[in-house]
C-alpha positions as CSV (number, residue, x, y, z in Angstrom):
1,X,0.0,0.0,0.0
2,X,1.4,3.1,-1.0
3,X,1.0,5.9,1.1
4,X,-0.8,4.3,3.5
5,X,0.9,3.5,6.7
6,X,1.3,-0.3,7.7
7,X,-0.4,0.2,10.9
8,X,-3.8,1.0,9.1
9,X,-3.5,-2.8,7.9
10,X,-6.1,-4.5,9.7
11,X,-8.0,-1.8,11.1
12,X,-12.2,-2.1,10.9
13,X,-12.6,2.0,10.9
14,X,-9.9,4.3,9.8
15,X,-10.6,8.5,10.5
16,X,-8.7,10.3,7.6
17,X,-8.1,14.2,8.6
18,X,-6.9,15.9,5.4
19,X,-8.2,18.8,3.6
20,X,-10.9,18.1,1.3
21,X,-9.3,19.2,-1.7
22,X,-6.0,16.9,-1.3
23,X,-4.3,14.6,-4.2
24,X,-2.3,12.7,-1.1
25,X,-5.8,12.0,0.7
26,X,-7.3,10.6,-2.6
27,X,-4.9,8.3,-3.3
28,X,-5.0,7.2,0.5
29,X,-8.2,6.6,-0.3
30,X,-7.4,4.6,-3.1
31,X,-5.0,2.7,-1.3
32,X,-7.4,2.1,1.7
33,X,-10.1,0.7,-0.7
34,X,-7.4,-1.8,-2.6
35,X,-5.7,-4.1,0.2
36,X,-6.9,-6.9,-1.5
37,X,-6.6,-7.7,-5.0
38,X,-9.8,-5.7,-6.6
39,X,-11.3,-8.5,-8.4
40,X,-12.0,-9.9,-5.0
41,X,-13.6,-7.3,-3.0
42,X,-16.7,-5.9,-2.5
43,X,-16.6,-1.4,-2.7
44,X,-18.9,0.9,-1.4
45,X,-18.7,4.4,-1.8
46,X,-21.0,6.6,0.3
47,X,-20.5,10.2,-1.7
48,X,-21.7,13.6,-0.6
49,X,-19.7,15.8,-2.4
50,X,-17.7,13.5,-5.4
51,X,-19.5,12.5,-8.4
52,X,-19.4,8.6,-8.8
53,X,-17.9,9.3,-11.9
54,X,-14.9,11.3,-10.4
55,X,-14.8,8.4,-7.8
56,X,-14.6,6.1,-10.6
57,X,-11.7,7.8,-12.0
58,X,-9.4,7.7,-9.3
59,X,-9.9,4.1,-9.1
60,X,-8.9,3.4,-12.6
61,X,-6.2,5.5,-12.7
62,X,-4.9,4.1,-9.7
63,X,-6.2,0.8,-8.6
64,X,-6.6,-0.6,-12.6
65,X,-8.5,-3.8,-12.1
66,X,-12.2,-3.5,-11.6
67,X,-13.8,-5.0,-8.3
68,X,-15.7,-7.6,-8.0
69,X,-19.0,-5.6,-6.8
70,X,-18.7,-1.6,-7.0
71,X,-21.8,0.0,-5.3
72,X,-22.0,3.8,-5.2
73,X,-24.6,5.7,-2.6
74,X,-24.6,9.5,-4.0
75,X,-26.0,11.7,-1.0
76,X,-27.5,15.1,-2.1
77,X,-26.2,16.7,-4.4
78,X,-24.2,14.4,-6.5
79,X,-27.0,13.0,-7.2
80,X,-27.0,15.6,-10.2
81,X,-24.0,14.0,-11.5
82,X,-25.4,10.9,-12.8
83,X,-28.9,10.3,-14.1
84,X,-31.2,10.6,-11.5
85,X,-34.7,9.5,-13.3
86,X,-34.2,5.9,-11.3
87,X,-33.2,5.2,-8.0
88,X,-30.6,2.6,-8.7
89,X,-29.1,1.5,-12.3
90,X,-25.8,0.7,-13.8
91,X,-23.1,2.6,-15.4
92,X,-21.2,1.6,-18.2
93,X,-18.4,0.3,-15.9
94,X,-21.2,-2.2,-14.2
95,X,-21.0,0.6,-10.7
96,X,-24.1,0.5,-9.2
97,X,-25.2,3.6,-8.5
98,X,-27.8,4.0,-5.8
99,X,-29.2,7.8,-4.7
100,X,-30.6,9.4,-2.0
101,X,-31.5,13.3,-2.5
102,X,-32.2,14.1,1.5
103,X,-28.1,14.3,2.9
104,X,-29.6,15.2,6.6
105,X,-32.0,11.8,6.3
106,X,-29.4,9.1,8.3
107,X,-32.1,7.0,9.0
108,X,-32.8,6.4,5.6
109,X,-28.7,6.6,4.7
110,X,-27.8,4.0,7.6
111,X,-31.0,1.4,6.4
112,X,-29.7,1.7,2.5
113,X,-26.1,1.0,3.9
114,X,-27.2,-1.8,5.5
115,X,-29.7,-3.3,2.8
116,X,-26.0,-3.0,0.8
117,X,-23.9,-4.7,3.3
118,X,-27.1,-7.4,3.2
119,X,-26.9,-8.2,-0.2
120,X,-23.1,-8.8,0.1
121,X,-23.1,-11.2,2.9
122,X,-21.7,-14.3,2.2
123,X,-20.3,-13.7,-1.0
124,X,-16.9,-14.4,-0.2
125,X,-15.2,-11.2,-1.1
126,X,-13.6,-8.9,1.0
127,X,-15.9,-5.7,1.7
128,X,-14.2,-2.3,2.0
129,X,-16.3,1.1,2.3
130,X,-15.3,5.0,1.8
131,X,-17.3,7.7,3.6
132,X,-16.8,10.8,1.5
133,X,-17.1,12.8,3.4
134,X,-18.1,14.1,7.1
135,X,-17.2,17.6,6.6
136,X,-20.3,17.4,3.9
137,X,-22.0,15.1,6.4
138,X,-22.1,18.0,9.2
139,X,-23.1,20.7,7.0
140,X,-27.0,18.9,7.7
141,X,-27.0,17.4,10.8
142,X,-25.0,18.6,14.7
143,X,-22.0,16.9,15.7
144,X,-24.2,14.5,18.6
145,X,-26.7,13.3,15.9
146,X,-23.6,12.7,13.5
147,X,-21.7,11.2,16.5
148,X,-24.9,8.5,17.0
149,X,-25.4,7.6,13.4
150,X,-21.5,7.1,13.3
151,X,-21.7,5.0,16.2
152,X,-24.0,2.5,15.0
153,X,-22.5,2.8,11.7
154,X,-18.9,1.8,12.7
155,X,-20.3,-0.9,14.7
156,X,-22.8,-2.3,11.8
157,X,-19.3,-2.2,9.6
158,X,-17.4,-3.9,12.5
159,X,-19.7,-6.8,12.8
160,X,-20.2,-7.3,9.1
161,X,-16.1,-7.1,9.1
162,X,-16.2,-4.5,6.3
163,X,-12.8,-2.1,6.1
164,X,-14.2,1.2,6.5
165,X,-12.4,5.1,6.1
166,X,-13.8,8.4,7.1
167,X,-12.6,11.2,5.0
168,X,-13.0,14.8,7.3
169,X,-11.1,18.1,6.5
170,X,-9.8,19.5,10.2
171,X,-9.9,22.7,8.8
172,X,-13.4,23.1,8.6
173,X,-14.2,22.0,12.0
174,X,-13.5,23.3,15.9
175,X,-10.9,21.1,17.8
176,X,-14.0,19.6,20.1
177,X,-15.8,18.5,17.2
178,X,-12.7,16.8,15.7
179,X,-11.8,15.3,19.0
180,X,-15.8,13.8,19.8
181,X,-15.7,12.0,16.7
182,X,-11.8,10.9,16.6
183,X,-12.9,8.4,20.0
184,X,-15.2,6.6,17.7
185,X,-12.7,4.8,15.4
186,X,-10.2,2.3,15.9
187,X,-7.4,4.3,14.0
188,X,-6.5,8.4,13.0
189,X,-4.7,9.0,9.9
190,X,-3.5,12.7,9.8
191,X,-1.9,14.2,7.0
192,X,0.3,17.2,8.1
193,X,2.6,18.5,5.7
194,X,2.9,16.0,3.2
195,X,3.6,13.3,5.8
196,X,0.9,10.9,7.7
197,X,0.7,10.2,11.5
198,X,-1.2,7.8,12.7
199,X,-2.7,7.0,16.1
200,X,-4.8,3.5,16.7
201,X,-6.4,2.7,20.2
């Protein structure tokens, strides 16, 4: 894994703090997404502010090989990105591209997550998830209701044994915001100049 510290190997819930706009974050991502051969996992992209299509990019240019299931949930206002007239269809690359135009409905973002996770079970592929991002997440909702849904989230992901990364830009938040939701995950990646730090619990 390139870019990616070794001691994120393993890890069910990763928080990534980097500015939104970073090339070193997206290929972290990347890298995150990809620690198994693609062909054998499962990829879920959750996607407030990234068009699947720029998502879908990224991978090819870094990851090559398609994975074996890729299943996109645009929040909001991606949504506009791809064609909206069905709820669910398929892109040319075989993405599944699900949508959901409320981004402050996390009941209804947490139940298509898990109806995803669901369908997955059992399929013998590795299941790895990106959550793109929180920064867009608490633009609609306050830190505690964020810090519940995350909770449950993290957990769901835990006990399905999915891989799962956080992206959130410290410079649009307040240190206590930053610091509630950092206790929920089971490793911190911090990019600070060029270079990533890492604490795990």
């Amino acid at each position: 894994m390139s870019g990616v510290p070794a001691s994120l190997d393993g890890e069910s819930s990763i928080l990534v703090l980097a500015p939104s706009m970073s090339t070193e974050a997206d290929e972290t991502c990347i890298d995150l997404l990809t620690q198994a051969p693609s062909e054998q996992e499962n990829v879920l992209w959750v996607t407030f502010t990234r068009s699947p299509d720029g998502c879908l990019q990224d991978w090819l240019s870094h990851a090559g090989g398609r994975p074996a299931n890729l299943r996109f949930l645009s929040v909001g206002e991606t949504v506009r990105s791809v064609a909206a007239s069905s709820s669910v269809h398929e892109t040319p690359n075989e993405a599944v591209i699900d949508t959901l135009s409320n981004p402050g409905d996390l009941t209804g973002l947490g139940i298509k997550v898990s109806e995803i996770l669901q369908q997955w079970h059992g399929n013998g592929y590795e299941t790895v998830a990106c959550f793109h991002s929180l920064t867009a997440l608490l633009q609609y909702s306050d830190v505690q209701t964020v810090y519940k849904f995350l909770h449950v989230l993290t957990g769901r992901f835990a006990t399905a044994d999915v891989s799962a990364h956080f992206h959130l830009d410290p410079e649009a938040h307040d240190l206590q915001t930053i610091n509630t939701l950092k206790t929920l995950f089971d490793a911190v990646a911090e990019l600070d100049d060029g270079d990533w730090s890492v604490r795990t619990r």
